[in-house]
C-alpha positions as CSV (number, residue, x, y, z in Angstrom):
1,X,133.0,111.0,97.8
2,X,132.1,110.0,94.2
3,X,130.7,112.3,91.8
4,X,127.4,111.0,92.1
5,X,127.5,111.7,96.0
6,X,128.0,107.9,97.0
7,X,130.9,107.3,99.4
8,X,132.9,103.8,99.7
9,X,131.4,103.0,97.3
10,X,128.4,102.3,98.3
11,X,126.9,98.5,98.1
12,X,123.6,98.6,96.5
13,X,121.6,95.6,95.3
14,X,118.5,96.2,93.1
15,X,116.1,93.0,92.7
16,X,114.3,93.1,89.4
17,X,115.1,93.6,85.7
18,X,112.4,95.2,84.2
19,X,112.5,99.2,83.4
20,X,112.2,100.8,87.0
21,X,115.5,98.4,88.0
22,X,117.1,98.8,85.0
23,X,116.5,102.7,85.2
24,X,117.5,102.6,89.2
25,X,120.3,100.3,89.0
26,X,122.3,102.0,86.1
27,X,121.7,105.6,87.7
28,X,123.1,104.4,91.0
29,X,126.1,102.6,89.3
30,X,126.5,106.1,87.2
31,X,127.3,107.7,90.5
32,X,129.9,105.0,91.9
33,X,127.3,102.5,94.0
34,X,129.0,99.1,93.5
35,X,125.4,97.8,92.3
36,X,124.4,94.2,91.7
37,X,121.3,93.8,90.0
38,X,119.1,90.1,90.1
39,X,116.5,89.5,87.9
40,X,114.5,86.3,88.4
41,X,114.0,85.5,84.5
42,X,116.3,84.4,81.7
43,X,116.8,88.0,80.2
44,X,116.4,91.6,81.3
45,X,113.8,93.8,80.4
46,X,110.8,92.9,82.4
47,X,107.4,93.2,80.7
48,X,109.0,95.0,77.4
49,X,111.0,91.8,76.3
50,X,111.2,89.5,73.3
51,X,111.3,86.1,72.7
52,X,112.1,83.7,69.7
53,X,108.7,81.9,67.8
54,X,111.2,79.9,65.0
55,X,112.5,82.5,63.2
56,X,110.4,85.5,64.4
57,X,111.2,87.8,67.1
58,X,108.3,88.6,69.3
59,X,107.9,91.6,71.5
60,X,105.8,90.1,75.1
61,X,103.6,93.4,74.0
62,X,103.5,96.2,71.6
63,X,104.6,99.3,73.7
64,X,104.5,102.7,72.0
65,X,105.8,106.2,73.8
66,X,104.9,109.4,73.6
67,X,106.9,112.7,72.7
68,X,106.1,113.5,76.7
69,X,107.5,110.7,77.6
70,X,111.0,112.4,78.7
71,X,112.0,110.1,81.5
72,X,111.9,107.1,79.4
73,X,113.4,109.1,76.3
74,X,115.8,110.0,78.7
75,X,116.6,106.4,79.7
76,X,117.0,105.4,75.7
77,X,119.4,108.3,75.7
78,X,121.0,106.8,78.0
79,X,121.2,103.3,76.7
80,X,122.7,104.8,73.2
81,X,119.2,103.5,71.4
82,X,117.1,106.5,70.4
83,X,118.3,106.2,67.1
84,X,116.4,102.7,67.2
85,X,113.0,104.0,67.3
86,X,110.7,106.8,65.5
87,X,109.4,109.3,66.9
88,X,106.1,111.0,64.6
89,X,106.9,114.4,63.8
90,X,103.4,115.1,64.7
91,X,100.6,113.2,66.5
92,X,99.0,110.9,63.6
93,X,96.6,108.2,64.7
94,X,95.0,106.5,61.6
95,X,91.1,105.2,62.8
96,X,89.2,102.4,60.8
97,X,85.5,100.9,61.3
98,X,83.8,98.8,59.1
99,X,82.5,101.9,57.6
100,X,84.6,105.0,57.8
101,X,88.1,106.4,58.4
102,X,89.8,109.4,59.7
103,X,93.1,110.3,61.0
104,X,93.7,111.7,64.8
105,X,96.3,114.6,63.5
106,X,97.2,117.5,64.9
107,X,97.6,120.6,63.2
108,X,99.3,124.2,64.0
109,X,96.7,125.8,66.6
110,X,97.4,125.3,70.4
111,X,96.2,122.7,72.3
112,X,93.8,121.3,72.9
113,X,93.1,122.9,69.2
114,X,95.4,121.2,67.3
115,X,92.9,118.6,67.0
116,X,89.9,120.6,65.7
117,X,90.7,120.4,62.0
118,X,90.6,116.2,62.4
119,X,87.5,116.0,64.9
120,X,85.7,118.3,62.3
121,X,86.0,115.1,59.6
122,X,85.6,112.7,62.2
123,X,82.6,110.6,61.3
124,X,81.5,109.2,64.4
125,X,80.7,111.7,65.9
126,X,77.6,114.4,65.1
127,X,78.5,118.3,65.2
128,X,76.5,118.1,68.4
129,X,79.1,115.6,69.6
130,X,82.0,117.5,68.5
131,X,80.7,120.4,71.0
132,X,79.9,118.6,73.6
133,X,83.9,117.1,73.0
134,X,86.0,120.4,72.9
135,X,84.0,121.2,76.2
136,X,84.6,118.4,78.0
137,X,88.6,118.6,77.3
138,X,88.7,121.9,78.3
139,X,87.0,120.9,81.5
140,X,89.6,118.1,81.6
141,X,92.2,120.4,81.3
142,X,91.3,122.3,84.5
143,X,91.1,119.1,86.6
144,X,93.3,118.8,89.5
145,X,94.8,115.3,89.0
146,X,96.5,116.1,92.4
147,X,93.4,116.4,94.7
148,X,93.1,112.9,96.2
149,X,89.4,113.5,95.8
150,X,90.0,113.5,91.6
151,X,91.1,109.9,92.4
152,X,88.1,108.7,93.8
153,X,86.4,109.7,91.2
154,X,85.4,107.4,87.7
155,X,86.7,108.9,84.8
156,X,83.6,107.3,83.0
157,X,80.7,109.1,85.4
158,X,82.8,112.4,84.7
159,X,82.5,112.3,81.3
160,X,78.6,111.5,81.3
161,X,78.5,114.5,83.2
162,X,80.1,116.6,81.0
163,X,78.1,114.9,78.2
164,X,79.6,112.5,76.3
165,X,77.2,110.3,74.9
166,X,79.2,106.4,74.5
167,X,80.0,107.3,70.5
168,X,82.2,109.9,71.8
169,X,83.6,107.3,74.8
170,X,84.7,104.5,72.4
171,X,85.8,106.4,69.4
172,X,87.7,109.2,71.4
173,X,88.3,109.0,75.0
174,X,88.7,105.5,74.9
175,X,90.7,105.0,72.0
176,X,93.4,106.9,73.7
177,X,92.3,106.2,77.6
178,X,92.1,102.4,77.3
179,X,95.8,101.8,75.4
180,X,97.4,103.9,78.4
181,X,95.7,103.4,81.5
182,X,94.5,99.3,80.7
183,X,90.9,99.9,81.8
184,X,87.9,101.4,80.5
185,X,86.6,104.9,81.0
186,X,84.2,103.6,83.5
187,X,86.3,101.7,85.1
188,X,89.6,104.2,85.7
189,X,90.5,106.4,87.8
190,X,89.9,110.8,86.8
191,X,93.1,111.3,88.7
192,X,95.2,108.9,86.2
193,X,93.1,109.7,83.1
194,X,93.7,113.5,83.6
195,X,97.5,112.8,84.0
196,X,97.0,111.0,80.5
197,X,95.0,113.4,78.2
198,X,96.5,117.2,80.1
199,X,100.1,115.8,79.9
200,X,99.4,113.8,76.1
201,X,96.9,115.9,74.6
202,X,95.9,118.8,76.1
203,X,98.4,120.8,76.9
204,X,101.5,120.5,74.9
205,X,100.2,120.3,71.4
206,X,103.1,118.5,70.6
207,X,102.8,115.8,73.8
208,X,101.1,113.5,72.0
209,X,103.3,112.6,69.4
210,X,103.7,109.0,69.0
211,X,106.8,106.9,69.1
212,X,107.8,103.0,68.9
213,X,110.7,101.0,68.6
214,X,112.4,99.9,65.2
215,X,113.7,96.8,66.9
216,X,112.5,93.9,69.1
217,X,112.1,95.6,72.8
218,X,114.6,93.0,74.2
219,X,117.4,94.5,71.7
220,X,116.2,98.3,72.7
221,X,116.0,97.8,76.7
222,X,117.0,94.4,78.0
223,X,120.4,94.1,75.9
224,X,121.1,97.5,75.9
225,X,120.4,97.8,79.4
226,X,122.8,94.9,80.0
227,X,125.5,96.5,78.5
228,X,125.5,99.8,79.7
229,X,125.2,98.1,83.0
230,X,128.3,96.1,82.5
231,X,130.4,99.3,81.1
232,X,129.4,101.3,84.3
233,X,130.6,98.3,86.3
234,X,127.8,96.7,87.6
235,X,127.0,92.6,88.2
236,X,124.2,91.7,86.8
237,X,122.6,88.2,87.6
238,X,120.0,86.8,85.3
239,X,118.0,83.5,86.7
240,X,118.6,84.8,90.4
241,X,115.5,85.0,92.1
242,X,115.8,86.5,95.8
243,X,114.2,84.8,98.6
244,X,114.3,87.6,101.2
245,X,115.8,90.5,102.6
246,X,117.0,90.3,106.1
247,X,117.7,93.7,108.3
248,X,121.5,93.4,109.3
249,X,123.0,96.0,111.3
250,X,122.9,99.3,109.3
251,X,122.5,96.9,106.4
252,X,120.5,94.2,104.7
253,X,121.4,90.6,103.5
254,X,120.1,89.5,100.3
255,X,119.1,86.1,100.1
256,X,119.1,84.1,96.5
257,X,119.5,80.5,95.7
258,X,123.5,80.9,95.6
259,X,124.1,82.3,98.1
260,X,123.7,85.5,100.6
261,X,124.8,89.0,100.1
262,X,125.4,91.8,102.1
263,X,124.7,95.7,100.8
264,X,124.2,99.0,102.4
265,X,121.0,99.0,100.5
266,X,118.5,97.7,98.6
267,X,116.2,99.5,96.2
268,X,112.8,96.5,95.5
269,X,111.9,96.9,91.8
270,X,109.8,93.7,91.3
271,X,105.7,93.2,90.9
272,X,103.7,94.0,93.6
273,X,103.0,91.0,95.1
274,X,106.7,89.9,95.3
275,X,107.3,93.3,96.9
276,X,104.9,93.0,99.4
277,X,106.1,90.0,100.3
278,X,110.0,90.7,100.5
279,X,109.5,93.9,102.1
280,X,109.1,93.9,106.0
281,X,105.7,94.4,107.2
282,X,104.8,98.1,108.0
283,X,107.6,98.9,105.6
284,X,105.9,101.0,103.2
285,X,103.1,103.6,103.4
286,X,100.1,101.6,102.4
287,X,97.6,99.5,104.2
288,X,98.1,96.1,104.8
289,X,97.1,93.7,101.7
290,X,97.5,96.6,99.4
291,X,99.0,94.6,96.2
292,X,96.1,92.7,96.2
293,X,93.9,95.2,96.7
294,X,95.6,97.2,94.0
295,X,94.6,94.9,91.3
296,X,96.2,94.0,88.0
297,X,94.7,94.1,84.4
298,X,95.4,91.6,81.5
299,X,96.5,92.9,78.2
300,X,95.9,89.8,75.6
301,X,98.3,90.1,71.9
302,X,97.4,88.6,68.3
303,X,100.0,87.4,66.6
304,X,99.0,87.2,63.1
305,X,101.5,86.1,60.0
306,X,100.2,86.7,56.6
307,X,101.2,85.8,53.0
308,X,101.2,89.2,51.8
309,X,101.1,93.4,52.8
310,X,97.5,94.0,54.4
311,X,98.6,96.9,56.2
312,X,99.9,100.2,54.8
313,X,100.9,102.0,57.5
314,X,102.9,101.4,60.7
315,X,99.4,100.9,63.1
316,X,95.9,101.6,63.0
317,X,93.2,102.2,65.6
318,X,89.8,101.3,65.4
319,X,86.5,102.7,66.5
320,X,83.7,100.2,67.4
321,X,85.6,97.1,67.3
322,X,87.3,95.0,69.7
323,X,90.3,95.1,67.6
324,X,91.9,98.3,69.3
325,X,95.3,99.0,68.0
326,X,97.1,96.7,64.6
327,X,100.8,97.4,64.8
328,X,102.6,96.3,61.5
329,X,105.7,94.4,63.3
330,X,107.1,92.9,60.1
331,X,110.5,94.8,59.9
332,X,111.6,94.5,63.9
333,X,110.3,91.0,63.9
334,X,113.0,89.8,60.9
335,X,110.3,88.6,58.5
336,X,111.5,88.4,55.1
337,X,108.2,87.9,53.2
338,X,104.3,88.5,53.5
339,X,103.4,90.9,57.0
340,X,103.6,90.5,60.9
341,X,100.9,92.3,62.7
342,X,100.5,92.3,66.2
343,X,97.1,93.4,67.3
344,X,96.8,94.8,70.8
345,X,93.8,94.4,73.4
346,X,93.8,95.7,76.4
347,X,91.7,95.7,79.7
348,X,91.3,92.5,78.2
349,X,89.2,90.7,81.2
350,X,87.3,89.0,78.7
351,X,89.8,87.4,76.7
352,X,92.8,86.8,78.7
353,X,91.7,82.8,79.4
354,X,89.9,82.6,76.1
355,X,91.3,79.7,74.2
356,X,93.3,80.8,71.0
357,X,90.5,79.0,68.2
358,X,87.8,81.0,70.4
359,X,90.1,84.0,70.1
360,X,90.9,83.7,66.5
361,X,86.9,83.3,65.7
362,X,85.9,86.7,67.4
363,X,88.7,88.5,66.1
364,X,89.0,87.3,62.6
365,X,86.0,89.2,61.4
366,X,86.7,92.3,63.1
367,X,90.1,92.2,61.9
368,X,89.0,92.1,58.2
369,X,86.5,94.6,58.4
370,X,89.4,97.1,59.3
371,X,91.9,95.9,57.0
372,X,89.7,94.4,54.0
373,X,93.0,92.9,51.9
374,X,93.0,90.3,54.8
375,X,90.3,88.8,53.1
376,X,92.2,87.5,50.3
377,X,95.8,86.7,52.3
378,X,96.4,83.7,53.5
379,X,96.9,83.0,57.4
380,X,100.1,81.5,58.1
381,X,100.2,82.1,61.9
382,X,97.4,83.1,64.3
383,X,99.5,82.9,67.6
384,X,98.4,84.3,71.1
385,X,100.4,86.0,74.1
386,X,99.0,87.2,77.4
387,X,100.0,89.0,79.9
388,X,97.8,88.7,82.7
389,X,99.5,91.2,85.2
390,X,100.1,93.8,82.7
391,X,99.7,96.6,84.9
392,X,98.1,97.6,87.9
393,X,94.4,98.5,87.8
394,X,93.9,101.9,87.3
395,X,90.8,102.2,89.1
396,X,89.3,104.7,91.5
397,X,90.8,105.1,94.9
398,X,93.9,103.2,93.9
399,X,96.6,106.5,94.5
400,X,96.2,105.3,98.2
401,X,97.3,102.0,97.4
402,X,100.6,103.5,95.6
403,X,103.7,103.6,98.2
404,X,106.3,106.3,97.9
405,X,109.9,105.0,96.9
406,X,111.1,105.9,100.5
407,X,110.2,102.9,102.9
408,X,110.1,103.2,107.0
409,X,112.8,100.9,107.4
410,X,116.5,102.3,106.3
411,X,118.2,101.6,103.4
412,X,115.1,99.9,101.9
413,X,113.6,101.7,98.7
414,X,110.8,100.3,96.2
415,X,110.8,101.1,92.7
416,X,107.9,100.2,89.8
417,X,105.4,101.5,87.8
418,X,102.6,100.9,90.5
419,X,104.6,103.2,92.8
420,X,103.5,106.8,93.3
421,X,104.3,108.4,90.2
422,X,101.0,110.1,89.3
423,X,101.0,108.2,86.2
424,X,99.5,105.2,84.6
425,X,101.3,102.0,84.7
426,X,103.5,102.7,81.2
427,X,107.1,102.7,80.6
428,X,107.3,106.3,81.6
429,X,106.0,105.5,85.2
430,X,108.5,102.8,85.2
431,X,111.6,104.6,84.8
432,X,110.2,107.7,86.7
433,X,109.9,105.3,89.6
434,X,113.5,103.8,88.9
435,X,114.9,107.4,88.6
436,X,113.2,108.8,92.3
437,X,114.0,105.5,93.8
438,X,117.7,106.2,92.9
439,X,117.4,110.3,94.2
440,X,116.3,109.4,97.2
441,X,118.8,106.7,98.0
442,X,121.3,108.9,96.8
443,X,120.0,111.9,99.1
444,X,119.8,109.2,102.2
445,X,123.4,108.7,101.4
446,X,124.4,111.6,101.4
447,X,122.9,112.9,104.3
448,X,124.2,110.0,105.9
449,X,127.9,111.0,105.4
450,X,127.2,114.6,106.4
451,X,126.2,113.6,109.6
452,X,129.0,110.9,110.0
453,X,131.7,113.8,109.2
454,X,130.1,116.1,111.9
């Protein structure tokens, strides 16, 4: 018996690169699984990966963390990269419109305090909205994200309920709500958007604090990834798409394009349609059609290249634009003159199949009222990247559609961000999912050899 609790070792083949397989695969290989790992695509990393434009490194989206995030700081522990990303020493959100500015920053009192010295100064909202604010987060404090019935619920009819007027949506709730969970307040589940703001904001003062990577993502998780991978003995097999999964025995065969393999187990960390479809039917605890049903929502990336600084700070938020989030990428992206920014929209149904010219014209002047020394720079990219299954959609009733990482058929385990995590689809959820996929393999195993020895 290894260490870890895996006799023989164990065979264990995990299909899909992206964080959950990454996270799953290099946990099991930690405790002495002989793993192999296939990942359909080029590199490792999944949807937090990079790619080459020239000379420029460009991350596939512009993922931040947050100081609760300890599964995934966990996993960058692991990996030997923390010291390649920042971590704020306190929650500090700088907010532009056309008109005003503020910073989101939190100060000394206990949540959800901490934040009543910034919403005082905060100029979109009245002192009648300000009220109405600290009331409703208190009320969403007390919310039991666990009560199936929280998820049927819209996060958006709760907060009219509770008074929020739509300033207070898009310059608060949704300035936060829409850049984790990928849909608008209307549109999103309570259930998730509690999980969000009681975890991030609410009740840890500290929670919230933001963090991002110093490097291009496919340097912090793909190639790091790789690497540990490889020290911990694992084969990993990039361009290796499987084709099925066939039940063998007390085993299952893994079918690729090279070739067939045969494992004790397999642990499914790939997008939910592929799952459902490599997965045997009535294998996991969700009605039939469920990927489909669960949804997916685009996130749609600006690249923008200027000639000089417009930018002084490592991102801004807006309020009342369609701008969102502007993350200065200049420094991970290997520019050596003028600025990178990367703007970020998401539950970006609009825009996802909106050519780039049409993209560039409605976000060109929205973009220079927030950061006014655009005006004067000269442009000397405007590029576009979409991701048009970004995440799941967080909507109302979609817990249901969420299988656990256990499946009915042995040996057979599913692992992803759209599993049953309780949170959002972020990079938290994704290693989460990698991590209980790996336990409860591990525990089948174990109880496995107990019951062989007796």
């Amino acid at each position: 018996m290894t260490p870890g609790g895996v006799a023989g070792p164990r065979r264990v083949a995990v299909v899909g690169g992206g964080l959950a397989g990454l996270t799953a695969a290099l946990r099991l290989a930690d405790a002495g699984a002989a793993v192999t790992l296939h990942e359909a695509k080029p590199r490792l990393g999944g949807l937090t990966s990079s790619f080459r434009r020239g000379e420029l490194w460009v991350d596939n989206g512009q993922h931040v963390f947050l100081r609760c995030c300890t599964s995934y700081r966990a996993f960058l522990d692991r990996l030997g990269v923390t010291e390649l990303t920042t971590l704020q020493d306190r929650l500090d959100i700088p907010v532009r419109s056309d008109t005003a500015e503020a910073r989101l920053r939190r100060g000394r009192m206990p949540a959800p305090l901490h934040l009543a010295a910034s919403l005082a100064r905060y100029p979109w909202l009245t002192t009648l909205d300000r009220a109405r604010f600290v009331r409703a987060a208190l009320a969403l404090r007390a919310v039991d994200r666990d009560d199936p019935r929280t998820d049927d619920l819209s996060f958006g009819r709760w907060l009219r309920s509770r008074g929020q007027d739509p300033a207070a949506v898009g310059s608060l709730w949704d300035l936060v709500g829409v850049a984790t969970l990928n849909v608008r307040a209307d549109d999103a589940s309570l259930a998730l958007a509690a999980t969000v703001f009681q975890i991030g904001m609410l009740t840890d003062r500290a929670g919230g604090d933001i963090g991002w990577a110093r490097v291009p993502l496919q340097q912090l998780h793909g190639d790091a990834a790789g690497s540990a991978l490889a020290d911990a003995g694992a084969d990993v097999h990039t361009r290796s798409k499987v084709r099925a999964l066939h039940p063998v025995g007390s085993g299952w065969t893994v079918v690729t394009d090279d070739g067939r393999e045969d494992v004790d187990d397999v642990v499914v960390a790939a997008p939910p349609a592929v799952t459902e479809s490599l997965v045997p039917h009535g294998a996991l605890d969700v009605p039939a059609g469920w990927s489909r049903e669960l949804g997916v929502s685009p996130i749609v990336n600006l690249h923008v290249v200027t000639d000089r600084r417009v930018l002084d700070t490592p991102f801004v938020a807006t309020a009342g634009s369609d701008v969102q989030w502007v993350f200065d990428r200049t420094d991970q992206s290997s520019l050596t003159s003028g600025q990178y920014l990367a703007v970020s929209v998401s539950a970006a149904d609009e825009f996802v199949d909106a050519p780039t010219a049409a993209l560039r014209t409605h976000f060109a002047p929205q973009l220079q009222a927030v950061l006014p020394r655009l005006r004067d720079a000269h442009v000397h990219e405007f590029f576009v990247t979409r991701e048009r299954e970004a995440t799941f959609r967080a909507a109302p009733g979609t817990a249901r559609l969420r299988p656990g990482n256990r499946t009915r058929a042995p040996g057979l385990y599913v692992a992803g961000a759209w599993t049953a995590t309780g949170w959002p689809a972020t990079m938290e959820s994704a290693v989460r999912s990698g991590d209980a996929a790996a336990d409860a393999l591990l525990e089948d195993a174990r109880d496995s050899d107990t019951r062989e020895a007796a």
